[in-house]
C-alpha positions in Angstrom: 299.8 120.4 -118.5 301.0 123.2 -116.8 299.6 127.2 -117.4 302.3 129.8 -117.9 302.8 133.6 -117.8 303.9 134.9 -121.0 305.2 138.0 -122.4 303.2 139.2 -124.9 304.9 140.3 -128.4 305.3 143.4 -129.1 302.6 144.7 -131.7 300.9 141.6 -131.1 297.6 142.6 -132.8 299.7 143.5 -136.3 300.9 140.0 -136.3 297.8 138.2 -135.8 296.3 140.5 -138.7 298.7 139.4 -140.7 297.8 135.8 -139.6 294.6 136.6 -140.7 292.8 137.2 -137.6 291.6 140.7 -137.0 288.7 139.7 -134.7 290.6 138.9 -131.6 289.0 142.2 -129.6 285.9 142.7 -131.9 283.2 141.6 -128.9 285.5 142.9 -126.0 289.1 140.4 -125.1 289.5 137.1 -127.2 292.9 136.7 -128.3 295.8 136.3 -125.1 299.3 135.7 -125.2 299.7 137.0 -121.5 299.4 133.2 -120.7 300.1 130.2 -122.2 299.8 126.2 -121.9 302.8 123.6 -121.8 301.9 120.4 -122.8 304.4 117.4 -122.3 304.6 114.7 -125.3 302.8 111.9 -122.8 299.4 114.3 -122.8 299.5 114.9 -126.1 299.9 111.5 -127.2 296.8 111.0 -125.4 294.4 113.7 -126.3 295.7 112.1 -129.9 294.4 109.0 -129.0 291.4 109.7 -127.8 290.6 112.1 -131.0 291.2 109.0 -133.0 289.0 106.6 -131.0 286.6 109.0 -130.4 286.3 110.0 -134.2 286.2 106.1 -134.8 283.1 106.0 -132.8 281.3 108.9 -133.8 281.2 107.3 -137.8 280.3 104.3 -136.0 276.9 105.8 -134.9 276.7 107.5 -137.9 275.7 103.9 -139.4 273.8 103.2 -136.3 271.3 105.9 -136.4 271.2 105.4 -140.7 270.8 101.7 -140.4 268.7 101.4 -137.4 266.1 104.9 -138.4 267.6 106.3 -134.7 266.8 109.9 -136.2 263.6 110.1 -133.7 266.2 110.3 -131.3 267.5 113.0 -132.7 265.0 114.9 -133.8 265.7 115.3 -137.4 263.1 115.7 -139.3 261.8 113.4 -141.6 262.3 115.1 -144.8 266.3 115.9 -143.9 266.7 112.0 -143.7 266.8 110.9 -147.7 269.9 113.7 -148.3 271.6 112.5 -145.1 271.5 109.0 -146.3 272.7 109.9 -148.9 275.9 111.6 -148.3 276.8 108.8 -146.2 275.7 105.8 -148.9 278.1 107.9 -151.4 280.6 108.2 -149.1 281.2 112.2 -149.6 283.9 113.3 -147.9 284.2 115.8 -144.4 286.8 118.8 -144.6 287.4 119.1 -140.6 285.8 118.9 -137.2 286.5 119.8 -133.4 285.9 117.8 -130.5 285.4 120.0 -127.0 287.2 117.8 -124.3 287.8 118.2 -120.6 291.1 117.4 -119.8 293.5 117.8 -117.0 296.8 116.1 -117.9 295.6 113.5 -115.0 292.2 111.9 -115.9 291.4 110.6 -119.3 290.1 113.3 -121.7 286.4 113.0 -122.1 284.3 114.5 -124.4 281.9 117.7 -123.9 280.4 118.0 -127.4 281.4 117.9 -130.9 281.2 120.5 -133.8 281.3 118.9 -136.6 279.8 120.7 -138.8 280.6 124.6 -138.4 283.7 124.6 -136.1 285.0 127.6 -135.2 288.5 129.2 -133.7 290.4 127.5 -136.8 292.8 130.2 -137.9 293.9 130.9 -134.7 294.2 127.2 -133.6 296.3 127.0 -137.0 298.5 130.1 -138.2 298.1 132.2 -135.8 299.1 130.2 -132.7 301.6 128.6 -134.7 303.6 132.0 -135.8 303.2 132.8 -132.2 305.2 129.6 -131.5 308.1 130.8 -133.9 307.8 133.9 -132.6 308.4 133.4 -128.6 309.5 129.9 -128.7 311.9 129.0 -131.5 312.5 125.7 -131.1 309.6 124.3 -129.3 307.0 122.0 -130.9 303.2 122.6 -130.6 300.7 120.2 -131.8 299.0 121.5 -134.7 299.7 120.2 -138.4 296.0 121.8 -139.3 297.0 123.6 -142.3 299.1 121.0 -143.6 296.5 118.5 -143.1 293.8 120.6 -144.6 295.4 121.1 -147.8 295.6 117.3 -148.1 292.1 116.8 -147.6 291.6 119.3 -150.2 293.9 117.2 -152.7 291.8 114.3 -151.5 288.6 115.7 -152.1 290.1 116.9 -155.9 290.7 113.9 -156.6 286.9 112.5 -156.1 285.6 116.2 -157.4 287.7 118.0 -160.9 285.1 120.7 -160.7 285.7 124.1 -159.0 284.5 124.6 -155.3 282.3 127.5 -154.2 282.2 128.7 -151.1 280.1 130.7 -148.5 279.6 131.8 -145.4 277.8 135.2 -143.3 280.0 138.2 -144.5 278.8 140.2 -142.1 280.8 138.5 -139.8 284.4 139.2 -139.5 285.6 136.0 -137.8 283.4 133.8 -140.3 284.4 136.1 -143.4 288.6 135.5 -142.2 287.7 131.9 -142.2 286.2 131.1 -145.3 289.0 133.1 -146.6 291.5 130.9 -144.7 289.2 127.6 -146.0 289.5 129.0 -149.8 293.5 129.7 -149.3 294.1 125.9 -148.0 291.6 124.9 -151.1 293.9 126.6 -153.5 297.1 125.6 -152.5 295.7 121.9 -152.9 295.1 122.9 -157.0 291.1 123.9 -156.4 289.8 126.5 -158.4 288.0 128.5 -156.0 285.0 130.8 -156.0 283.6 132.4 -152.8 280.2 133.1 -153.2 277.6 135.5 -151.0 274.5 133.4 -149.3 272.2 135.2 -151.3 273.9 134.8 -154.7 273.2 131.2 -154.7 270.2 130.6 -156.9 268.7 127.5 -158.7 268.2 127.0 -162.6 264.9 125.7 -163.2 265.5 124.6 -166.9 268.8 122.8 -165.7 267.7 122.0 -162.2 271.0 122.9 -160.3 272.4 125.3 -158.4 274.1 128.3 -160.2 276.3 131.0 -158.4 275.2 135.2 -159.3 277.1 134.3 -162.9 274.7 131.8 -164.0 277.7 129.2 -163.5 276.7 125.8 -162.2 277.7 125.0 -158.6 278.9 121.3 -158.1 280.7 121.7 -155.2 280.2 123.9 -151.8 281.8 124.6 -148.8 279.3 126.4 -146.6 280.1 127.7 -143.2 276.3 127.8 -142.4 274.6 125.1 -140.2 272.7 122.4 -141.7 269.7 123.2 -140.2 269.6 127.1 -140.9 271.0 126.3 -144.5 267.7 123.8 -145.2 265.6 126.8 -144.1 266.4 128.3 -146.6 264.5 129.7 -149.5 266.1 127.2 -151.6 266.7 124.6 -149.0 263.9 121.9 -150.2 266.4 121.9 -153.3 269.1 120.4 -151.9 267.0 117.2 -150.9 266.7 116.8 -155.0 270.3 118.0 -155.8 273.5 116.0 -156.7 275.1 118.9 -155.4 278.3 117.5 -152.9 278.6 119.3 -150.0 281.3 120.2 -147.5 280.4 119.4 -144.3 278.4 116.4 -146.2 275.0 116.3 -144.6 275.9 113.0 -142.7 277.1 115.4 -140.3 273.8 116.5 -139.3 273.8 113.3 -137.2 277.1 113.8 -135.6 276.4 117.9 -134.9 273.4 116.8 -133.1 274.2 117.3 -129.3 271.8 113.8 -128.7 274.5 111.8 -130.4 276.5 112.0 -127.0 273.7 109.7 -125.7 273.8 107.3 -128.2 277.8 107.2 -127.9 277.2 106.6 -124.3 274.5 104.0 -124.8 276.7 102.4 -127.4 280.1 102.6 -125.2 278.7 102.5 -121.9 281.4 103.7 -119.4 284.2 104.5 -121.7 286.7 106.3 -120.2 286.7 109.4 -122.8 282.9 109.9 -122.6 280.8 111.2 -119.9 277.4 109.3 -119.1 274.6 110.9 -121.3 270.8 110.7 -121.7 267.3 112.0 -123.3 266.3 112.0 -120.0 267.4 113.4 -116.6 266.4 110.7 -114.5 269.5 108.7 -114.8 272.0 111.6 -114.0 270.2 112.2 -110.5 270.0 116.2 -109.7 272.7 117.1 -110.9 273.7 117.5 -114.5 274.4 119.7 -117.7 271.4 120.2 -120.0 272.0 120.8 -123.5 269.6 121.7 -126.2 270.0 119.4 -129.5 270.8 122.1 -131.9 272.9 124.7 -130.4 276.1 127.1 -130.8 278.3 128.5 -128.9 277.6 127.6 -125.3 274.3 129.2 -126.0 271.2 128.2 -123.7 273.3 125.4 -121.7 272.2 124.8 -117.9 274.3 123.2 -115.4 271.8 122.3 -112.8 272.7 121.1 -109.1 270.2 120.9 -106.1 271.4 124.3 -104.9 271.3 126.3 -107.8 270.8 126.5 -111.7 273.7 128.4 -113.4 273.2 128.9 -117.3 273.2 130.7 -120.6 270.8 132.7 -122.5 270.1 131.9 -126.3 267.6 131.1 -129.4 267.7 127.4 -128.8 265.8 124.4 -126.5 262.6 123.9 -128.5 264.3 121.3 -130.3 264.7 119.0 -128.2 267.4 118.7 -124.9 270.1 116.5 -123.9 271.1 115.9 -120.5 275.1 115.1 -119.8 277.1 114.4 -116.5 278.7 117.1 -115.4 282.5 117.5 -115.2 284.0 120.8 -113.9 286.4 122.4 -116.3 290.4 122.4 -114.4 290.3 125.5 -112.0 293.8 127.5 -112.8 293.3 130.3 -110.6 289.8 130.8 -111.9 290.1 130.1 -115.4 288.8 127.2 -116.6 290.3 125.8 -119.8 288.2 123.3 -123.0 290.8 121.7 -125.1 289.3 121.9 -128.9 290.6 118.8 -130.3 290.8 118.5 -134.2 290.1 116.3 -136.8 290.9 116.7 -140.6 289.5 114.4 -142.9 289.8 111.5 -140.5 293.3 112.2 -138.8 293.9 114.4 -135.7 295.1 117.5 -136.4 296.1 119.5 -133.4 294.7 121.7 -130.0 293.1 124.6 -129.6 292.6 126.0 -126.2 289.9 128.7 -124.7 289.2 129.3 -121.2 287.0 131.4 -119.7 286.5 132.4 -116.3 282.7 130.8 -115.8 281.3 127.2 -115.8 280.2 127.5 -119.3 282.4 127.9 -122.1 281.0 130.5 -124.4 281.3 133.4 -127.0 282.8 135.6 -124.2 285.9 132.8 -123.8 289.2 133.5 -124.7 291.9 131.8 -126.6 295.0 130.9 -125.5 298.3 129.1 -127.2 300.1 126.3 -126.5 303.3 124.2 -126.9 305.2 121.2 -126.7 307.8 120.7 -123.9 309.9 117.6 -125.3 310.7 114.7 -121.9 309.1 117.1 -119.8 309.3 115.4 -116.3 306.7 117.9 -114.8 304.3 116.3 -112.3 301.6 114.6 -113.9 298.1 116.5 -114.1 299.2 119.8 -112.5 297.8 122.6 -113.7 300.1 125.8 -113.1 299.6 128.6 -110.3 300.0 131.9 -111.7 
């Protein structure tokens, strides 16, 4: 795993518009091709293998908390249970999710959270980064079959669902606009009639009792890039409890979104090597650990805490509930510090994103960076690159 200068292409922004990402210097730098990551096929293979195993277990305690009423734990209300159950009992289908690892090319990768529900950085972990490939390095490989693997979920999903798929997301945002757009293009090239659909043009028909889009058509199937948790907020939220609407993420991801599940993995796999120890409680850690707020986004409100000092982020989130990991320092590369986003479609890994920033906590001011695949590379193992 080795960190590279790179010579930016000429024009860059035009070609990533045209990838579909025009938010890459909305909020100030996000998008860099100055740099890049080599990977060789021995890392790879393992951050695949520890996707798989660590999506294995995560379904795993999916059933756990169901079976065993571990929601307490979790701090999911009573009333979201029934609709999580189920989702899971009817076995409706997920579309994708992205596990945040720590990984050096030396030590095992181990898991930091995962988002399973509303994952971001998907178009440029998919197109873009892989046009940038063609573009600088014609010939090289990069793990990513995301789009490819998306639009066979999609044909999966089709196949359990004939009806047409709605979606939605916050259009005032640029980067969740682009992505719903980028969801909607993998749905239709996978045979879906597709109709996005505003947050607020989603209503309920009281004679029928169902959801019905601003056309007074019946919605049967939704992709929502909204969390679980804001989406039953909602006005109509109590509705989806009663609905037969299918969802997409299904609400069985509520479980798995929930930062506390990275206790129960530990507590369930105590000491494997891709999971870092993790409690409801501090005690166990000693003093010094990460604390993490159950329901959170984006790095927000996250506190690494040593006996010298308390380093964290500001944000909406903690009254929920906290979780309290080991902490791992990020690889140093000269100051940047990089998360490998590991992905999984339907239940297959589907490829690396990486963003780095140049803090202890990986947040919205990160930055992402591309990769590829150097074939027998005989690079020393675990060394990350001086630039």
């Amino acid at each position: 795993m080795m960190r590279e200068q790179s010579t930016p292409r000429a024009d860059w922004p035009r070609h990533l518009a045209a990838a579909g990402v025009t938010f890459h210097s909305l909020e100030g730098p996000y998008w860099r091709e100055d740099v890049c990551y080599r990977f060789s096929e021995r890392e790879i293979g393992e951050l695949e293998r520890a996707t798989i195993e660590l999506h294995q277990m995560c379904l795993s305690m999916v059933e756990e908390v169901i079976t065993h009423d571990r929601f307490d734990d979790l701090r999911i209300r009573p009333e979201y249970r029934p609709i999580i159950c189920e989702s899971w009992n009817q076995h409706h289908p997920p579309l994708f999710g992205r596990f945040d690892l720590r990984y050096d090319g030396a030590s095992p990768p181990v898991l930091l959270e995962y988002n399973a529900d509303t994952p971001f950085c998907l178009i440029e972990s998919s197109v873009a980064q892989w046009h940038w490939l063609e573009m600088t390095r014609p010939g090289k490989d990069q793990f990513n079959s995301l789009h490819e693997r998306l639009v066979d979920q999609w044909r999966r999903i089709h196949h359990i669902h004939r009806g047409p798929l709605h979606l939605t997301g916050l259009p005032e945002s640029a980067e969740e606009a682009q992505t719903v757009a980028y969801i909607q293009d993998t749905a239709m090239q996978a045979g879906l009639e597709t109709i996005p659909i505003p947050l607020k043009g989603i209503g309920w028909d009281l004679v029928q009792g169902r959801f019905v889009d601003q056309f007074n058509h019946p919605i049967t199937m939704l992709f929502k890039l909204y969390p679980w948790e804001w989406l039953l907020g909602e006005p109509f939220g109590s509705l989806l409890i009663q609905s037969s609407l299918i969802m997409i993420e299904p609400a069985w991801k509520m479980v798995l979104n929930n930062k506390g599940i990275l206790a129960l993995l530990w507590e369930q796999f105590p000491g494997h090597p891709n999971l870092l120890p993790a409690f409801f409680t501090p005690e166990p850690l000693g003093n010094s650990y990460v604390r993490k707020p159950l329901f959170s986004r984006e790095g927000a409100n996250v506190e690494i805490i040593s006996p010298t000092q308390t380093i964290g982020t500001s944000g909406p989130y903690g009254e929920e509930g906290w979780l309290y990991q080991a902490y791992a320092p990020l690889p140093d590369c000269h100051g940047w510090r990089p998360v490998i986003g590991s992905w999984v479609v339907g239940s297959e890994p589907a490829g690396i994103g990486i963003r780095e920033t140049e803090g202890l906590i990986t947040d919205d001011t990160c930055r992402f960076v591309p990769h590829y695949l150097s074939h027998n590379d005989l690079s020393p193992v675990g060394v990350l690159g001086a630039l």
